[in-house]
N, C-alpha and C positions, 0 to 999 in steps of 0.2 A: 504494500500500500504506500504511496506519496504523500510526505507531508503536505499541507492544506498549502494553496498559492496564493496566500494572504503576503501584505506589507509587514516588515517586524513590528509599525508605530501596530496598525490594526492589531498585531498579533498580543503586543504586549497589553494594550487596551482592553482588549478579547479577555486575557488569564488573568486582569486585575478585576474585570466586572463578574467572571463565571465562576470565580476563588479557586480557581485551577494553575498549577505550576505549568508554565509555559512548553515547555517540552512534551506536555499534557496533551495540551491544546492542540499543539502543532502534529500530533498522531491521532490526535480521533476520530475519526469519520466520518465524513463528513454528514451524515443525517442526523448524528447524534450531536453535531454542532449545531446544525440547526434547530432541532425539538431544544436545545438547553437556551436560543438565541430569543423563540418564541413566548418559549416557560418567562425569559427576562422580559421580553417587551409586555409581557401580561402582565408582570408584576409591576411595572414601571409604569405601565396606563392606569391599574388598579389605585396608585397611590399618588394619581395626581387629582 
C-alpha cells in the first residue's frame, strides 16, 4: 500500500486534529481516512 499523497503542512494538520502520530496517518487507508475526516467534520458542525 502507498502512503496517502497528501502535502507534509496537510499531513501534519491531519495527525494534530485526528490525535494520531503522523506516520499513522500517513499508512492508513485511505477510506479509513476519510470515515475519521467525516466523524470530525460532524463533530465540528455539531459544536458550532
Amino acid at each position: 500500500m502507498r502512503p496517502l499523497q497528501i502535502s507534509a503542512d496537510t499531513a501534519l494538520k491531519l495527525a494534530e486534529k485526528l490525535n494520531v502520530p503522523l506516520e499513522q496517518l500517513m499508512h492508513m487507508p485511505q477510506h479509513i481516512l476519510m470515515q475519521k475526516l467525516a466523524e470530525l467534520a460532524k463533530k465540528d458542525g455539531a459544536s458550532e
